[in-house]
Structures are given as C-alpha cells and as structure tokens.
C-alpha positions in Angstrom: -24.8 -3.7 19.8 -27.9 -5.8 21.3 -27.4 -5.5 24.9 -29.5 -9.0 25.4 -27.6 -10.7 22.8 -24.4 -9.3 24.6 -25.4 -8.4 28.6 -21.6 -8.6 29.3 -21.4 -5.1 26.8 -21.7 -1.7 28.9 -22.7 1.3 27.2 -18.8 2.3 27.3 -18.0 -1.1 25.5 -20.6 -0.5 23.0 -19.9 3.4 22.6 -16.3 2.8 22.1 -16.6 -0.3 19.5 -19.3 2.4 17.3 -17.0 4.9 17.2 -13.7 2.6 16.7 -16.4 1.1 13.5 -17.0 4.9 12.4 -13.2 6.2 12.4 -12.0 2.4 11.1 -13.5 2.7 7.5 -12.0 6.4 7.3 -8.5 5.3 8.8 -8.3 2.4 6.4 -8.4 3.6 3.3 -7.0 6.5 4.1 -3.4 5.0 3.9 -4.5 4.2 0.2 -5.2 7.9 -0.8 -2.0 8.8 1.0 0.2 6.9 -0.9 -1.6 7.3 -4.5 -1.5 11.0 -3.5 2.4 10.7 -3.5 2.8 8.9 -6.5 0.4 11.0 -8.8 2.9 14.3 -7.7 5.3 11.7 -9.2 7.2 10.3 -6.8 8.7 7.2 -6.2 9.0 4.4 -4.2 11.3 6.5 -1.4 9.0 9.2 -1.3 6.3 7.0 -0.4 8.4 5.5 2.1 9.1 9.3 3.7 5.7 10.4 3.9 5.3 6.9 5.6 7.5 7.5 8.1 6.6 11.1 8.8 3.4 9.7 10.1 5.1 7.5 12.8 8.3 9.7 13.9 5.5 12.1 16.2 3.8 8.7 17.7 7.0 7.4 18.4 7.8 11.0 19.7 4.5 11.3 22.0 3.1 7.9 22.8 4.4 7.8 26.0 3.2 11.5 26.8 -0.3 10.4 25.9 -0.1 7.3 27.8 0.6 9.5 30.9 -2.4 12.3 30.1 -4.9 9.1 29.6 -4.1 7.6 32.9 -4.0 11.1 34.8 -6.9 12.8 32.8 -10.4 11.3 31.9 -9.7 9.1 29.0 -12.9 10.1 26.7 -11.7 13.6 26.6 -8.3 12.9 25.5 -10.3 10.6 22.6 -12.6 13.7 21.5 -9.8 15.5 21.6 -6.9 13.4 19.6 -10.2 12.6 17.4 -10.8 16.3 16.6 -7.5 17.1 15.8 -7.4 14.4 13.5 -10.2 15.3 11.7 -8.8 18.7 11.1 -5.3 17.9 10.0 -6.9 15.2 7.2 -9.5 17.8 6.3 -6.8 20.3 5.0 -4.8 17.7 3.8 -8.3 16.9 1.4 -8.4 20.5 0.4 -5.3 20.7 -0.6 -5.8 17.6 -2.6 -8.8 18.1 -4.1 -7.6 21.6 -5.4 -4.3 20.7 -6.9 -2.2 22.4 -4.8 -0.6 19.6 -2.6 3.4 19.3 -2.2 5.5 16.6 -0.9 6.4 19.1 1.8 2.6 19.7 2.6 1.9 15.5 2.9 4.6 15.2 5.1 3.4 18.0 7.3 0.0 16.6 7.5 1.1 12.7 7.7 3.0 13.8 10.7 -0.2 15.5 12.3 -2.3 12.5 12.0 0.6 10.9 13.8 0.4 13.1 16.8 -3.6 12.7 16.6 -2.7 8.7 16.6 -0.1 9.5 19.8 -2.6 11.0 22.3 -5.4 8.1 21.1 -4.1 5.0 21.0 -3.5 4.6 24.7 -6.5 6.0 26.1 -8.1 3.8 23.4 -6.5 0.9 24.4 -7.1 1.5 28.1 -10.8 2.7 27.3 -11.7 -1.1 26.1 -10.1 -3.0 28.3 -11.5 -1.3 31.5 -15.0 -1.3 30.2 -15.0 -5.0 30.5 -15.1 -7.6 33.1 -12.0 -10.0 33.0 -14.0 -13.4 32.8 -15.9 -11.3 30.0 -12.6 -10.4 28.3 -11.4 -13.1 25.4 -15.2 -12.9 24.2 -15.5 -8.7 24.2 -12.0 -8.3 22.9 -12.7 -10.7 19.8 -15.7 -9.1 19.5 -14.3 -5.6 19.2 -11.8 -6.7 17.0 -14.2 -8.5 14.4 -16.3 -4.9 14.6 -13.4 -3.2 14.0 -12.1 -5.3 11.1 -15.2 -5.1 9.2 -15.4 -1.5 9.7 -11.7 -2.2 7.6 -12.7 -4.3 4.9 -15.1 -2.1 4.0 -12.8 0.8 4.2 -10.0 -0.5 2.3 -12.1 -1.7 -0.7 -13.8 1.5 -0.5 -10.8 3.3 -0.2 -8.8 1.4 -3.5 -12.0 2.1 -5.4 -12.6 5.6 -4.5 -8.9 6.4 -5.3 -9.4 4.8 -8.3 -12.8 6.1 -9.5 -12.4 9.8 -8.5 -8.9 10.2 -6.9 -7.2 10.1 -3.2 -8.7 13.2 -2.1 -12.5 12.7 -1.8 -10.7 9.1 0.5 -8.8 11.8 2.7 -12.4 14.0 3.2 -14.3 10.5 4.4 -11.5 10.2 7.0 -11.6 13.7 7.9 -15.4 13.3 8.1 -14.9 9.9 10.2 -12.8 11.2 12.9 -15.6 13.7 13.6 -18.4 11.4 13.7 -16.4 9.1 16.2 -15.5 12.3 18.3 -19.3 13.1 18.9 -20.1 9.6 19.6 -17.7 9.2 22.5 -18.9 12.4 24.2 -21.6 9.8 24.7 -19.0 7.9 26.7 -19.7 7.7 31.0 -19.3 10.8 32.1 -19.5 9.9 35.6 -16.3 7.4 35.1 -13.7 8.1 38.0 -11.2 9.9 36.9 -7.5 8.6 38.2 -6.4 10.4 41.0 -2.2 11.5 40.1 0.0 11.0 43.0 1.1 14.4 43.0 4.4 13.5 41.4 3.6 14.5 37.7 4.1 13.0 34.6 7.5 12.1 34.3 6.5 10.3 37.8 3.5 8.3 36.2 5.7 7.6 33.3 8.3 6.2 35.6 6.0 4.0 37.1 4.5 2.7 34.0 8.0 1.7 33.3 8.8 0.1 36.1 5.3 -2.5 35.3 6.5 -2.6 32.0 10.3 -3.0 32.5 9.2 -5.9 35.7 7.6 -7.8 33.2 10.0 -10.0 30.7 7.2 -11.8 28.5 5.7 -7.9 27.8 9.2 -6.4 26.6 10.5 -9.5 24.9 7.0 -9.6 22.7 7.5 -5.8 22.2 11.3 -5.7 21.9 10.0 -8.4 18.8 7.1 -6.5 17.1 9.8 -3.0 17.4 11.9 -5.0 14.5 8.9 -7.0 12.6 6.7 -4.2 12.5 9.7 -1.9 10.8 10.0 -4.7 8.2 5.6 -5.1 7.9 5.5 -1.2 7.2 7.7 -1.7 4.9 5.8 -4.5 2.4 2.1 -2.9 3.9 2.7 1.3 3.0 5.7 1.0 0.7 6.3 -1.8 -1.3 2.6 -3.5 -1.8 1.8 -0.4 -3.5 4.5 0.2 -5.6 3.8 -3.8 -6.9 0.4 -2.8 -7.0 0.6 0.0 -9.6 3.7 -1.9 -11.5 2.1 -5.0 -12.0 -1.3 -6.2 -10.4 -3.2 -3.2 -11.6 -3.2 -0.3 -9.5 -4.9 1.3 -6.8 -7.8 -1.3 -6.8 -6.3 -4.0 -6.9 -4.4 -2.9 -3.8 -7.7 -2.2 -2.2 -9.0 -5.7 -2.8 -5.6 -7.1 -1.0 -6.0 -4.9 2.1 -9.6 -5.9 1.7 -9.3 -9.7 1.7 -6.7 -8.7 4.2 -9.7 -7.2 6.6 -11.3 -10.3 5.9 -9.0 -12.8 7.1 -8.9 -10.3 10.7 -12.7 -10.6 10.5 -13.1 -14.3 9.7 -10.8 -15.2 12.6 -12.8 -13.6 15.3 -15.7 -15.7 15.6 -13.0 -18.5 16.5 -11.5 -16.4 19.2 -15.3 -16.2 20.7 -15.4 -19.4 21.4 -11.4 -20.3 21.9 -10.1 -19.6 24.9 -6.9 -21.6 24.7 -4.5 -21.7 28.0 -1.2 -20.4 27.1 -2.2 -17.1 25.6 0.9 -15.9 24.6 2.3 -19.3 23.2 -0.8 -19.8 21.0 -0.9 -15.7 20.2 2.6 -16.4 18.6 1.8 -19.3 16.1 0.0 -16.7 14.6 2.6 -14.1 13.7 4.0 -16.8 11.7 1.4 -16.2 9.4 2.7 -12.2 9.4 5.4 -13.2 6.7 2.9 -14.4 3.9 1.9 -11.3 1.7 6.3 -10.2 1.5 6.3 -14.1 0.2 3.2 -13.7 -2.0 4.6 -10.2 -3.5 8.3 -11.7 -3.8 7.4 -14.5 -5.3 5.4 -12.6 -8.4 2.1 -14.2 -7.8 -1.3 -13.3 -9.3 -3.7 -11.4 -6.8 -5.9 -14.2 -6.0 -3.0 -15.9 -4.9 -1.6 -12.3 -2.7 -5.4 -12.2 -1.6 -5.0 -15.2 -0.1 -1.8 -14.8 1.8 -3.3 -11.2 2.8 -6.3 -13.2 4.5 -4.2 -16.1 6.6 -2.0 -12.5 7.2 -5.4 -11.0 8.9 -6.4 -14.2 10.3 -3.0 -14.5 12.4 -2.8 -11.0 13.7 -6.5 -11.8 15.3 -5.3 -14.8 17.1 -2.2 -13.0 18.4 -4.1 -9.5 18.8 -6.9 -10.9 21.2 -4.7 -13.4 23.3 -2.4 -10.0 23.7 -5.7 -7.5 24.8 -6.4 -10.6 27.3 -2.9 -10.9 29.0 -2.5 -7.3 29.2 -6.1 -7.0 30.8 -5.4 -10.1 33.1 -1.7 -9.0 34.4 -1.8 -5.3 34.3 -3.5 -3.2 37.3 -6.1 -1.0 35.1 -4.3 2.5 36.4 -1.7 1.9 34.5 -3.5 0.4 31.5 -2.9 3.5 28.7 0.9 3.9 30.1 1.1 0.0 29.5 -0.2 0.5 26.3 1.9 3.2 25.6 5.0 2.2 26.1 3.7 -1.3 23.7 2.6 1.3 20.8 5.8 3.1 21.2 8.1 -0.5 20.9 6.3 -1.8 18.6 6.5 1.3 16.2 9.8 2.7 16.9 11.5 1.6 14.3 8.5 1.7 11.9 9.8 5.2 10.7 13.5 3.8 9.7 12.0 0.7 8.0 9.7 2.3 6.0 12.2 5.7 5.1 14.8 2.5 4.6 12.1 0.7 2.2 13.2 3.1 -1.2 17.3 2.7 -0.6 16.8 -0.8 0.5 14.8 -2.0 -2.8 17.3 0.0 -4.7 20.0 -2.0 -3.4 18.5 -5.6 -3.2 16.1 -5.4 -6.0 12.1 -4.8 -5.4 12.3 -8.9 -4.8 15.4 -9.2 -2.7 13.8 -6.7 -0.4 10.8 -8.5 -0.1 12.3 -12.0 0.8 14.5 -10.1 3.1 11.3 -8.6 5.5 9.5 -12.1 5.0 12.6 -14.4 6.7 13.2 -11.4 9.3 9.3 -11.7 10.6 9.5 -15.6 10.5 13.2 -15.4 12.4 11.5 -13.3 14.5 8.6 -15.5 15.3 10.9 -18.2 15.8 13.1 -16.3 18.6 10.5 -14.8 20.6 9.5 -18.6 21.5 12.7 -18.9 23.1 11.4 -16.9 26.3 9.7 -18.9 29.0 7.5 -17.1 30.3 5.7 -16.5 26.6 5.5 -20.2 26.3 4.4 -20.5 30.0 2.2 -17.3 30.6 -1.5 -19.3 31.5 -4.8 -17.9 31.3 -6.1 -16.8 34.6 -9.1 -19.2 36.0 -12.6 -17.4 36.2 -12.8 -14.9 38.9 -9.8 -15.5 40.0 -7.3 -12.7 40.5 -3.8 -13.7 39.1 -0.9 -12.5 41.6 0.9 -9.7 40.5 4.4 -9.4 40.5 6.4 -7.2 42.8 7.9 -5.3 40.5 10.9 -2.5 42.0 13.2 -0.5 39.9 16.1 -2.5 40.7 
C-alpha cells in the first residue's frame, strides 16, 4: 500500500490489510470445496448443512475466550497463532481429500477446527485494524480495508468454483491451507514494540465481565447484534446450504456458484470507493438501509431466476453489507475505549453467529418441510422483518458521527 498515496496507513494498517488479502482468497473459496466435498461422498442437502454448522458451534463456543486473550495478550501473536492452526487443520483436511479417504465424520472434525482457528482471530483482528488507525482517518481506512479484502474474495470465490470444478475441492482446501501460512509470516512483520495491555490482575473471566458490562451499557450495540444473531442464522442458511444445493440442481454446478459468490465480492468491492468519500452522519441509520439489500439472493434463488439475474441480486447483496460493514467498524472505533476493542468484538462475532449453527443444521429439515422454495422465501421476509424492526431503536436512528478530533463522551456504563 503506497504510503504517499495513503500517509494516514501505518505499517500495522498496511501489514494487517496484506495478510487479511493473502488468507481472503484462501478462506473464500474454501467454503466452495467444503461443501462440493460433502456432496461428492453423496450427501445431501442436511449434510451440508451439518458440516456448516460444525464450523460455527466452536466460534460460538470460544469467541469470547479469544476476545479476552487479544485484549490481555499481544494481539499479533494470537493472529500467528489462530493463523497457524488454521493452516494445519485445512492442510490435513486437503490430504485427506486429495487421497480419497475423507468421511463425513473427518469434515466435521476439521470444519470445526477451522472454527476454533476463526474464534481466537476474529477479535484480535478486529481490534488489530481499528487501533492501527486514527479516528478522523477511520471511515476512509476502514472502506479501504474492506475493498482490499473484498477483492482478495472475488478472486477467491471464482477461483475457488473453478478449481472445484476443474480438478476437485481438495487442491481449493491446500490453497487455504497454504494462505493461512503466508498471512501468519506476514504479521510477524506486525509492531513488535506495540504495548501490550496491562490485565488488572483480575483474570479472564474479570476482563470478560468488563467487556460485558460496555457491551451490555450500550442498547444501539446489542439491539444491532441481538438482529444480525437471527438474520445471520437465516443468511447461512441460503449462502452454505441452500445456494449450493440450487447451484448443482439447476444453474450448473460448482461454477456457476463461484461466479454468484464472485459477483457477490464484487458488489462488497464496488461499494467501497463510495464509502471513501461518504461519510454520512447517522452511521448506524444509513448502515441499516443496507441490510435491506441482505434479502435479495433468498428472493433471486426463490423465485427460479437465471444466474445473471442471481448475479445481480448477489452484487446489490455485497454492495449493502459494505455500507452497513464500514459505518459499523466506524461506530465501534468512535464509541468503544480501544482496551476493550477485541472483547467488543467478541462478544459482536459471538451474537451475530450464535444461532448460525441451528440455522444452517435447521436448513435440510426445514427445506424438507417447506419445499427448497418455501424455505427460501421464508429467510428472505425474516432478514427484511428484521431490517425493518431494528429501525425501531432510537438510538440506531440517532447514533451521529463524531466531529473531527473531537472525543465523543462515553457513557457511564455500571453493571446495574
């Protein structure tokens, strides 16, 4: 990243994006292979809905435990580490591929490694980017991040669908493995000399107490949460289970799948130059309008269309999630005292994804019972209804964007 071009970018901003960019096209068509993998042993729509969700029980499980480490411990070094591990679990799992001799039993095992991998990351991550900017620097570095990261996964889902389809799901499950290492040598690149949070001596049920309390004190932070725990269960569902399954039934397989997650990627990437240069006032108001646009591939997919048609709604999919994904980073970053950034996060990652494991384990029974269609109409009205509700908080509607240089005023918040 050209350091003139972008003075605002220190080398932890620019470290961190490269290796996000590096372990991005891995992770994104990894998801692919996975479920190709399942359905080539011959299983169905439920079983791709179980190895699904055996990825998300353990970051449900430890999200808030790695929250905790990356606010008491320094964050890189949880990264390498979460990285590392990663990379081993989705190397065997490649092996095992490649040679013939996967089970179900063996891609649930492994599904559910990269899930604890994901649990100890994400929050250090998350807190990673957002303290290695400056706060009047942080709309334009967080849409920036996001656009590197996106096009890191339009390149890794159309490379994903077409590897899978060209010479099978494991050589996609080796590029991950090989991914997650690259990205964990480049952030031993990150600061070194970065202060390291000093615990309280009260340990880390203690920290994650405290973290609770901020995240608890907050109502426009749970209420957003509390909405994404219940639309992302249903977007799981259509995104790993049921795009797919329509995929191999009717549009054409694998890649064709790849080029919807693809245009997908795109519409995240398109939207970010926008975000640069928009800084609306009401972060969280204008964030929302676009989770509106969350709903569109269940419609597209329920509604039989052709995939230009499913490309599309994919793209207006992407394009929303980058408005309401950067106006997020930036009220999180604004209100949130940067100690307790990664338990923050962690306690968003695990609301937002707790019930991703029953939604998509629910995808199989529930297609069974209303019909692949009926199923899919059902998750597109539940993430509009839920789009719709989340607007009846005041303080989303209200929540303003913090004048330059100017320190908002933090809440008091108590455990009463």
């Amino acid at each position: 990243m050209n350091s003139t071009r972008f003075p605002w970018a220190g080398r932890n901003y620019r470290v961190q994006t490269a290796a996000t960019v590096i372990s991005g096209i891995g992770t994104s068509g990894a998801p692919i292979a996975t479920a190709f993998a399942v359905l080539a042993l011959g299983g169905t729509v439920t079983e791709v809905g179980y190895v699904t969700a055996a990825r998300i029980v353990p970051m449900v499980l430890l999200l808030l435990l790695g929250g905790a480490l990356a606010d008491r411990l320094p964050r890189h070094h949880v990264m390498v580490a979460a990285n590392l591990f990663s990379s081993l679990s989705q190397a065997v799992l490649a092996v095992l591929v490649l040679t013939g001799e996967a089970g179900l039993w063996h891609l649930l095992l492994l599904s559910a490694a990269g899930g604890v991998g994901f649990a100890f990351y994400a929050p250090a991550a998350e807190g990673m980017i957002m303290e290695s900017v400056a706060k009047e620097h942080s709309a334009r570095a967080f849409a920036v991040f996001r656009m590197a990261l996106n096009g890191a996964q339009i390149g890794g889902a159309a490379l994903g669908g077409a590897l899978v389809a060209a010479v099978g799901p494991g050589w996609v499950l080796a590029i991950d493995a090989g991914t997650f290492l690259g990205a964990a040598a480049l952030r031993l690149l990150l600061d070194l000399d970065a202060p390291v949070r000093q615990a309280d001596g009260g340990g880390l049920l203690a920290d994650l107490r405290e973290g609770w309390r901020e995240f608890t004190g907050r109502r426009w932070l749970w209420v957003v949460v509390l909405q994404f725990s219940v639309l992302m269960a249903a977007l799981g569902a259509v995104e790993s289970v049921y795009g797919p399954v329509v995929a191999k039934e009717r549009l054409g397989g694998a890649d064709a799948w790849g080029l919807a997650l693809a245009a997908f990627g795109l519409g995240l990437l398109a939207a970010g130059p926008l975000m640069v240069r928009w800084q609306p006032q009401r972060i969280l108001l204008v964030g929302n309008y676009g989770v509106f646009l969350f709903a569109l591939p269940a419609v597209a997919l329920a509604a039989g269309t052709s995939l230009p048609v499913l490309s599309v709604a994919m793209f207006l999919s992407g394009a929303g999630i980058t408005v309401f994904g950067v106006n997020w980073m930036v009220a999180l970053q604004q209100e949130i005292p940067p100690e307790l950034f990664s338990r923050v996060a962690a306690y968003d990652h695990f609301g937002s994804i707790g019930l991703m494991p029953l939604g998509t384990a629910a995808a199989g029974p529930v297609a069974l019972l209303l019909g692949m269609e009926g199923a899919l109409w059902t998750c597109a009205a539940l993430i509009a209804l839920l789009a719709l509700l989340v607007l009846a908080e005041p303080q989303v509607r209200r929540l303003r964007r913090a004048a330059p240089d100017v320190v908002p005023e933090r809440e008091t918040v108590t455990s009463g």
